[in-house]
N, C-alpha and C positions, 0 to 999 in steps of 0.2 A: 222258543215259546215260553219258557219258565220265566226267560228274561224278563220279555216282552209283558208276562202279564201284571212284572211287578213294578216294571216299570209302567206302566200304563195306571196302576191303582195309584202308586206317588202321585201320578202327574192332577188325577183328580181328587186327591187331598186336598183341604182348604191350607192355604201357608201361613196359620195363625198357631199363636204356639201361648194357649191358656197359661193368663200370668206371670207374662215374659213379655219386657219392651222393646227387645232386640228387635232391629230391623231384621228382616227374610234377608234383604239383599246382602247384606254383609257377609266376608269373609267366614268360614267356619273357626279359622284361629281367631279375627279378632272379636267373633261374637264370645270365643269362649271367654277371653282375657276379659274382657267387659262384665262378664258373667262372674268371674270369680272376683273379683273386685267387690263387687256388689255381695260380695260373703261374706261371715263373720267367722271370726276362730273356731267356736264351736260348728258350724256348718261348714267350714272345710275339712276338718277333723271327721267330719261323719262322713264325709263322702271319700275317706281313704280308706275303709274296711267296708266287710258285709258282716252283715246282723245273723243271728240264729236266735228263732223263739218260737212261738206256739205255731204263728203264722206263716213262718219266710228261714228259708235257707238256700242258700246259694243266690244270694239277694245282696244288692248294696240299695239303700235306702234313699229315693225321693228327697226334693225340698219342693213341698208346693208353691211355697212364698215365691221361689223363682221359676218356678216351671221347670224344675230340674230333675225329669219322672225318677222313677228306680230302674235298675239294670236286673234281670231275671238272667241267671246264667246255667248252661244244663252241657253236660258232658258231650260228647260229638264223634270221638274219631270214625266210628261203625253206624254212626244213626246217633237218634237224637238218644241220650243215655239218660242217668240219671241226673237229678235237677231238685227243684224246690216244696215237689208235688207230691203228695204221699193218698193215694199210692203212686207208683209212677207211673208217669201216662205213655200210653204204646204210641208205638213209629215204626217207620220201614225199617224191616232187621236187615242192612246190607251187608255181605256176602264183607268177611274179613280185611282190612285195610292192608295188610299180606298178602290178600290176592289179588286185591288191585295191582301192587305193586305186580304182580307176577303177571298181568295182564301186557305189562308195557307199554299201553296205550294212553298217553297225555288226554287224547277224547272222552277216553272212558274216566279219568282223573277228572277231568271241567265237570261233567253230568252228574259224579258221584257227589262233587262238593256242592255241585247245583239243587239235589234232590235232600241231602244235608242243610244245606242254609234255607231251603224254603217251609219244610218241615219243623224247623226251628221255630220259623217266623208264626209257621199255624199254629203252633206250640205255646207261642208268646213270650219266646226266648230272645231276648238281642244279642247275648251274647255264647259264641258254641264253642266248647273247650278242646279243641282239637285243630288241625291235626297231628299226631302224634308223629316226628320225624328224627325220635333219638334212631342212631345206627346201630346195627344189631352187632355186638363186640362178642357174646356168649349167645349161641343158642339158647340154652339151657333160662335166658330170661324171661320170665312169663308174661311181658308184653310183649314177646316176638310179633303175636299176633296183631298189635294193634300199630303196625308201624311200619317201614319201607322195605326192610332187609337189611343189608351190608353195603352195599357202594353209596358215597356221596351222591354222583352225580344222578342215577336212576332215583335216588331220594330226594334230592330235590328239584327234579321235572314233574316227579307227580307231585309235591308238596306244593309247589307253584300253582300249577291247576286247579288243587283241592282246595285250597286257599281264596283262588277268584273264583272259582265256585258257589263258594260259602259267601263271600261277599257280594257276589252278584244282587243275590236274594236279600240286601238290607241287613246283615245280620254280622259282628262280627267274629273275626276267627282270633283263635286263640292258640299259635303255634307252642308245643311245647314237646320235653318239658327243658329249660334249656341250663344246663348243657351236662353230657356225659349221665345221662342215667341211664345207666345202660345194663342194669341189673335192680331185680328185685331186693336181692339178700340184701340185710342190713343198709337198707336205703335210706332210713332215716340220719344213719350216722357214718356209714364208710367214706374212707378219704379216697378219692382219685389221684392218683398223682400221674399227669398224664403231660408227657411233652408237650412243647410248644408245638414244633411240626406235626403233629398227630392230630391236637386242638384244631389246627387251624385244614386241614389238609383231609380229614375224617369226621370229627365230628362237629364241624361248624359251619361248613359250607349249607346244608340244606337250610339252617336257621338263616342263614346272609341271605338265598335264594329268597325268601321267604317275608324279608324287609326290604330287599334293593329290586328285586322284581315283582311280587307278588302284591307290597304292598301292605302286607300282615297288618290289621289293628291294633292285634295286644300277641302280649307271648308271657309264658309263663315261665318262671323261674323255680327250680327241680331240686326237692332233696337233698341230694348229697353236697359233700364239699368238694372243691373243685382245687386240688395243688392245697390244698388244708383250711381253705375260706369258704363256707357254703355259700352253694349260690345266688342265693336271695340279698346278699351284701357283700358277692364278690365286684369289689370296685371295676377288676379288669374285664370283665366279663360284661358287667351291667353298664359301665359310665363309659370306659374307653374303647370298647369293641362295639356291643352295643348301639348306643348313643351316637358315639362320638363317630366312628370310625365308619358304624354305616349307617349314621345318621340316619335312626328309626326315630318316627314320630308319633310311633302310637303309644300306649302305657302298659307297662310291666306288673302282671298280678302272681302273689305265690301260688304253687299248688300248695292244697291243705293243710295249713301247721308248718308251713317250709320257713317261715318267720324267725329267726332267733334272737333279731335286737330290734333295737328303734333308731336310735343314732345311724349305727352302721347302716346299718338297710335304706333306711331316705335317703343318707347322703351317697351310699352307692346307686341307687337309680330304680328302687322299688315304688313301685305308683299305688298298689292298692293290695291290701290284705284279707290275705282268704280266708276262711269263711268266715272271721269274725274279728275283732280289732285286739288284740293281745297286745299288741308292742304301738298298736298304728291306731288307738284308744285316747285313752288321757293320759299316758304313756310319752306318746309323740305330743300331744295340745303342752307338758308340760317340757316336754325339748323345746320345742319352739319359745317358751314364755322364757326360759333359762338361756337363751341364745344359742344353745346346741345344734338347733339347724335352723337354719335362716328360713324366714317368709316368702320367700323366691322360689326356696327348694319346695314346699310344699305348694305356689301357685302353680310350678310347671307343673307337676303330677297331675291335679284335676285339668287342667288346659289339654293335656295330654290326651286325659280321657273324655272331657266334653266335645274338644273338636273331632276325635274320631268318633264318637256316640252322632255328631253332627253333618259330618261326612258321608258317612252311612247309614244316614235317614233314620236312626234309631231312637233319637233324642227328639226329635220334633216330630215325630208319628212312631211309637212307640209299640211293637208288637202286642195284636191282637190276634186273640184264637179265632180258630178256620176252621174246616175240616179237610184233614188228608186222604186225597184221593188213594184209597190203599191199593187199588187194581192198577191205577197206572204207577205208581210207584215199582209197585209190587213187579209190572215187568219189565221196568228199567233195571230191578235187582237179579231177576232172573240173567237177562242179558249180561251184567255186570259178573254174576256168578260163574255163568260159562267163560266168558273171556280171559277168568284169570286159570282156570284148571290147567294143570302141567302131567301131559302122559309122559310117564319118566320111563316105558318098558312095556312092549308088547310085541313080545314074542310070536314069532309066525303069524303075524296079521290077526291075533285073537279079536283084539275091536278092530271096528264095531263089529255091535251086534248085530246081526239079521235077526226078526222076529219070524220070517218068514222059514228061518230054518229050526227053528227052535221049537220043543214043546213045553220046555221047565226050565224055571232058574231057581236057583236056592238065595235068597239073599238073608246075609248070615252076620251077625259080633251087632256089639253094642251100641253101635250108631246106624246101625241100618232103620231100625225102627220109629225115631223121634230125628224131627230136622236141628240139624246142629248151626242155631241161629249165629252164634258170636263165644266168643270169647269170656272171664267174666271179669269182674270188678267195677270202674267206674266208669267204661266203655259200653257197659250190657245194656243189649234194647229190647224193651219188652215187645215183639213184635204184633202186628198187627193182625197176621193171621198166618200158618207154617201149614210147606208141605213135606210131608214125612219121605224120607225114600222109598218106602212101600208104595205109596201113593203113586208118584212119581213113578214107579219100575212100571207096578202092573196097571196104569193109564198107558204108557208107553210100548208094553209089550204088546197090549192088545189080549182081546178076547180069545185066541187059541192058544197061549203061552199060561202054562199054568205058575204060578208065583209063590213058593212058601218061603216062609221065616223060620228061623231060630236065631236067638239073641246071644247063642255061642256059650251062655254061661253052664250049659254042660256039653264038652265038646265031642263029646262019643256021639251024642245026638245030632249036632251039628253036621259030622265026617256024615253019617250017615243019612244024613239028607241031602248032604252036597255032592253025593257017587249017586243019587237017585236021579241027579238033574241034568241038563248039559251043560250051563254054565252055572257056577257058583260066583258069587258075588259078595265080596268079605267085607262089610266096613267097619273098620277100626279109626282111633284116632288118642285123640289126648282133649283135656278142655285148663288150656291156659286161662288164670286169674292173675289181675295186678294184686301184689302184696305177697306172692311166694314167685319163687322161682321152680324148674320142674328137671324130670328126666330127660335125655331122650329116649329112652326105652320104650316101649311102648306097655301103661300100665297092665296088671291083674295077667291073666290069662291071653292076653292078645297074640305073643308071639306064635305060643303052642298052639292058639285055633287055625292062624292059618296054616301052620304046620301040616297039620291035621286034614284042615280042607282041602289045601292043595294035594297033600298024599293020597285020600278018595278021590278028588276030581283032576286031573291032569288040565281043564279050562275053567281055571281061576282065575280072576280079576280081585287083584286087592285095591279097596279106593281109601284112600287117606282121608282123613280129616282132621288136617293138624293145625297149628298155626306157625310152626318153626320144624325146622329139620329133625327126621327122625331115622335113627337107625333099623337097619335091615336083616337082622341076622339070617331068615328066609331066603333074603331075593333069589337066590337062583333057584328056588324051587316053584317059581311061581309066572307066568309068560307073564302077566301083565298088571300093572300100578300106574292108577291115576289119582297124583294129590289134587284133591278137591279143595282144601285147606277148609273153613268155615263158611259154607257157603250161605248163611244168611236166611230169610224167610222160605226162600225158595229152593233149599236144598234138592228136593227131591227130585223136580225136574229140569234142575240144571245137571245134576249129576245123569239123569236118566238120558237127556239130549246129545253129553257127550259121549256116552256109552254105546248108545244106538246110533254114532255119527251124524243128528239131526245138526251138529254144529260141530265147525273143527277144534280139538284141544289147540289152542293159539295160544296159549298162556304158557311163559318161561320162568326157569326160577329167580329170583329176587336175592337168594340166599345157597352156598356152597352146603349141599350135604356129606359129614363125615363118615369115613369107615368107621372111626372110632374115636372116644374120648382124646384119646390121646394124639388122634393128628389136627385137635381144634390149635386155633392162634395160642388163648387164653389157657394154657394148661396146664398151669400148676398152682396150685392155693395159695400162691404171694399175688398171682395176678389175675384168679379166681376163685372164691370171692372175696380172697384177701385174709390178711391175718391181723388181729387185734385190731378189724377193723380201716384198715389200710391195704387199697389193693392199686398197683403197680400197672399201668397199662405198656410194660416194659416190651412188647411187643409191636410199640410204636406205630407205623402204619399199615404195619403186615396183619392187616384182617382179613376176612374172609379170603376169596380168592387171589389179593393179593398176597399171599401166607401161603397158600398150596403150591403157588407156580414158584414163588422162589424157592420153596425148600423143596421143590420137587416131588411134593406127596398128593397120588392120586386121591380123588376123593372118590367119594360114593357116586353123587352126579354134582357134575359143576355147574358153579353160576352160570345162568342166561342157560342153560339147556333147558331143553322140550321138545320131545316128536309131533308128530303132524299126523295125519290119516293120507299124504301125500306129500310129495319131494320137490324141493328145493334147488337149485340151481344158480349159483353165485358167476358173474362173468363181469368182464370189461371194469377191472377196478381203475380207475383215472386221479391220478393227483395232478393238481395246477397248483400254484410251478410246483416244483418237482425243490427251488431253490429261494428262499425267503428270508426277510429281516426275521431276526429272533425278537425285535421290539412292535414290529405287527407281522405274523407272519401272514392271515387274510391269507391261509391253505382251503381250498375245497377239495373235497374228495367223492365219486361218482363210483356207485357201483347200480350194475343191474341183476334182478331177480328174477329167475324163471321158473314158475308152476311147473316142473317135469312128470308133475303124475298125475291121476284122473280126476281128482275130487278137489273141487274148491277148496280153498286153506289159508292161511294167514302167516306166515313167517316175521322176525322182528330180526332185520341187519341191526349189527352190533356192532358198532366201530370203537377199538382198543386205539390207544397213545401208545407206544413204550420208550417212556424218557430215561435216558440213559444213567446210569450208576453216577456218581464221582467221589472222592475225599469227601470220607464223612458224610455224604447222603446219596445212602442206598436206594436204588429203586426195586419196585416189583418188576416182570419183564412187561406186564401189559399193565392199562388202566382205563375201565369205561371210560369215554369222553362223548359219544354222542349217540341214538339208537334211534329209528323208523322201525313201525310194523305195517306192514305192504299185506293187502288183502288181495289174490290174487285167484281166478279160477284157471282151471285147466288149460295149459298152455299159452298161457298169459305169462307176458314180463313185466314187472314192475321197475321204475328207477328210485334211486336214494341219493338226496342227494346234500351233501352235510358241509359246515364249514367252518374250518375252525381258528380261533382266534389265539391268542398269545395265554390265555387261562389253561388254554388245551397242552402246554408243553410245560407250563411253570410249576415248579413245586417252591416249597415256603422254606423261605432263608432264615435262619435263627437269625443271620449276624446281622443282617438289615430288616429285619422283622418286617419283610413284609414279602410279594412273591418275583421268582425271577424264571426267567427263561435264560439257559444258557446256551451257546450256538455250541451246537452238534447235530448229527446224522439224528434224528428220529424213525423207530419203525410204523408205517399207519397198518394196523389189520384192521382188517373185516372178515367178519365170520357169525356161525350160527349159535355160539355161546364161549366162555371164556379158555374153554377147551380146545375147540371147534372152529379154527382159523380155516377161514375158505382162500382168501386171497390178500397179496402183504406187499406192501411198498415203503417207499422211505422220502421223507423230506429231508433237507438240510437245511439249518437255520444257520446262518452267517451271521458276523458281530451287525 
């Protein structure tokens, strides 16, 4: 329907395009080339940066002469962020891009980027600064929250989605930030020095998803240096990986300041300078008059960006403000909210709630009171309207369930209201911002409250709200935890629905939780966050989950785990053939799922690779390669049915720099998380 209605307003736009000769019917490349032709030095010069002044910021500036409007650009990964507009204008606060991920659901991925790009549009943004798809290398990075987790491939299924999404709605995306930023600490100046196999294998695949599928308009270029060349003018990264190799043809913008030359930067493959023209000014107008960078290199840049501005109806019907339906938004976020929660622990069936058995709950700590919208820094949306978990509980409980607060910050108080009740109800969390990095501790007094509460009330529910993994020093005192992660406008009663099992927790993790610092990949200050500025990803591609299984260290809860309010049933795993070229192998694999228990629920098969070891390149024993989440009721089977191609076995060859499949035995699992192998077969790939 979102489609449909914006495609339907294009179709009844007039196809005139004030003070512009181009014909309609032309190509979007060669109206653009025509168009920049018809520019002068100093008007192509302007249209490489954006402006900051009284008026306009995060703005690149109009040429009326050509009908060449301005591009208004505004932050995106969680909702429409901040932007050009002071004060900032409110939007659907969606439920954290972390819990998307943790949903698993590529459907719920389309609609989130669909309610994002049309928001945008009523906004009058063409273009949205998101999605965010660095991979999570350190917990401890305070965009955890704004971004997929740890596995490539689960990062770039929903980055794909969110991506056509946003684009659906005329609006376009802005994949970033690219590449390896994957920490706040010293992000303006740290050097990565990160293998090739790592680059290409970990943290690059969602960005390729993201050009060679998705189609991305623009992508942004990140911070840091990359092997000691920052990104913004690393040649290999912008012109031959990029460009060349996956022949993207949309244009390259810095995040904020990420600029450091004029030369390098153009002739590596940077298109447009953020927020203001530093290097991409009279800077670059005076490269070019000196022969420094040819007139070629600076027409492709605006072709770049006029044909995708063209492409996606941005440039010849140019966003205009709307208003945003905030109610139906508002319970696409609710629904989005639920979907991603992960019940990590509930002991003796504590959830759900019955209200019917109930006459008190204590709901108790620092985030039970106020809905915990998002995350902050340039992600943060000022929402449209919040409901509080109070709200939320006692709507939910009903009028014979009596509902008290306390906010935990004295905890004697607290124990004492939560032994008054019969369920306590504790929520804690953390509030990740870009620009610092964080614990995972959980701050102030948090551990000791629930300590406390759960010692009064023996039926404790602790609910998270975090946006990255956090440590537990409590768990065994406590039957039951459910991470809510940030869930957005509608905290209150998304977390209330999964409580009282109005909905099933279907939502798995995204991201490996540790026992402790010390069994993370990253863990030691050469290779986080690094020393004099240089930090070592010498951990290569043993990240998250692939890092615990080879060294054999349990975690806290592993990737892809999450309980159900009902049980699962894995049978009839089927591989065809059983025996295949390793140059197409064209394997599929079939499993069925069966509802074993009484309550509708949602389970997500997770199908593992594990390609085997050899000289010089280690494997982990598994690796996502493919996942379905099957909605099934009571005594229902569902089928999966998956299939995989020659990417599913290859890993990256330094010596041919590029990927290979080698014939051997491979093992295929399937199972309910990275831990959690139900059922295991094997293919053989022959020369």
């Amino acid at each position: 329907m979102i489609k449909l209605r914006f495609l339907f307003i294009l179709l009844l736009l007039p196809a005139v395009m004030t003070g512009c000769s181009f014909a309609f019917g032309q190509s979007a490349d060669a109206r653009a080339r025509k168009l920049v032709h018809e520019m002068t030095l100093d008007e192509k010069v302007e249209e490489l940066h954006g402006i900051r002044d009284a008026s306009h910021y995060r703005y690149v500036p109009g040429i009326p002469r050509l009908g060449i409007p301005g591009l208004r650009v505004a932050n995106g990964p969680a909702g429409v962020g901040p932007a050009g507009d002071h004060p900032q204008l409110s939007a659907t606060a969606l439920p954290a891009p972390i819990s998307l991920a943790a949903s698993w659901d590529v459907k719920a991925a389309s609609l989130y980027g669909e309610i994002i790009g049309k928001e945008a549009r009523d906004l009058a943004y063409g273009l949205l600064e998101g999605p965010d798809v660095n991979i999570m290398r350190v917990p401890q990075n305070g965009r955890t929250f704004e971004a997929y987790g740890e596995d490539p491939y689960l990062t770039s299924e929903i980055a794909v989605q969110v991506i056509e999404g946003i684009q659906s709605q005329h609006v376009i995306a802005n994949v970033k930030h690219y590449d390896a930023n994957n920490q706040e600490s010293d992000r303006f100046r740290v050097n990565e020095i990160v293998g090739e196999r790592a680059l290409h294998e970990i943290y690059l695949p969602a960005f390729k998803a993201a050009v060679t599928q998705a189609r991305v308009g623009s992508l942004m270029c990140a911070y840091p240096r990359v092997n000691g060349v920052y990104n913004c003018e690393n040649d290999l990264l912008l012109k031959h990986i990029l460009k060349t190799r996956w022949r993207f043809n949309g244009f390259v913008t810095s995040d904020f300041g990420a600029t450091h030359s004029t030369v390098a930067s153009a002739l590596a493959g940077l298109d447009l300078e953020m927020p203001t023209g530093v290097y991409f000014g009279d800077r670059l107008k005076a490269a070019v008059q000196s022969g420094r960078v040819p007139i070629s290199v600076i027409d492709d840049k605006l072709v770049r960006r006029f044909r995708t501005m063209m492409e996606l109806g941005v440039f010849d019907h140019p966003p205009e403000r709307a208003p945003i339906p905030a109610k139906q938004d508002g319970a696409i976020a609710l629904r989005l909210a639920e979907d991603g929660m992960v019940l990590l622990k509930n002991r003796g069936g504590l959830l759900p709630l019955n209200p019917a058995q109930l006459h008190s709950i204590a709901v108790i700590g620092p985030y039970a009171e106020a809905a915990m919208t998002g995350g902050g820094g340039s992600s943060r949306v000022i929402p449209l309207y919040t409901v509080s978990p109070m709200q939320g509980i006692t709507e939910r409980a009903g009028p014979y369930v009596t509902v008290s607060f306390a906010d935990g910050a004295e905890i004697s108080l607290a124990a004492a209201m939560a032994r008054a009740a019969d369920v306590a109800l504790v929520m804690v969390g953390d509030h990740e911002t870009e620009g610092r990095d964080h614990s995972l501790s959980l701050s102030g007094n948090q551990d000791q409250l629930i300590e406390a509460v759960a010692a009064a009330n023996p039926r404790t529910v602790v609910v998270l709200k975090t946006g990255s993994a956090v440590l537990m020093p409590w768990i065994d005192r406590v039957p039951a935890i459910l991470e809510a992660w940030y869930p957005g406008e509608e905290d209150g009663n998304a977390v209330a629905a999964v409580l009282f099992g109005d909905v099933d927790p279907s939502g798995r993790l995204p991201l490996t939780f540790p026992k402790s610092l010390a069994d993370l990949p990253a863990s030691t200050p050469a290779q986080y966050p690094g020393i004099d500025d240089v930090a070592h990803y010498s951990e290569g591609i043993f990240i998250g989950y692939r890092h615990y299984d080879a060294r054999n260290i349990e975690p806290l809860f592993p990737f892809g785990y999450g309980l159900s309010y009902t049980k699962f049933t894995f049978t009839h795993l089927t591989i065809t053939p059983n025996s295949a070229s390793a140059s197409a192998p064209g394997v599929t694999v079939d499993v069925n799922v069966t509802n074993s228990g009484e309550r509708p629920g949602s389970e997500v098969v997770e199908l593992y690779v594990g390609i085997p070891s050899r000289p010089g390149v280690p494997e982990p024993p598994k690796q996502l390669e493919r996942f379905e989440k099957l909605q099934l009721g009571p005594g229902q089977t569902g089928h999966a049915h998956f299939v995989l191609g020659a990417r599913a076995f290859a890993y990256w060859n330094t010596h041919t720099h590029g990927w290979t499949v080698a014939p051997d035995v491979y093992p295929i699992m399937v199972g309910a998380s990275s831990s959690d192998i139900r059922l295991q077969g094997k293919v053989r790939l022959s020369p």
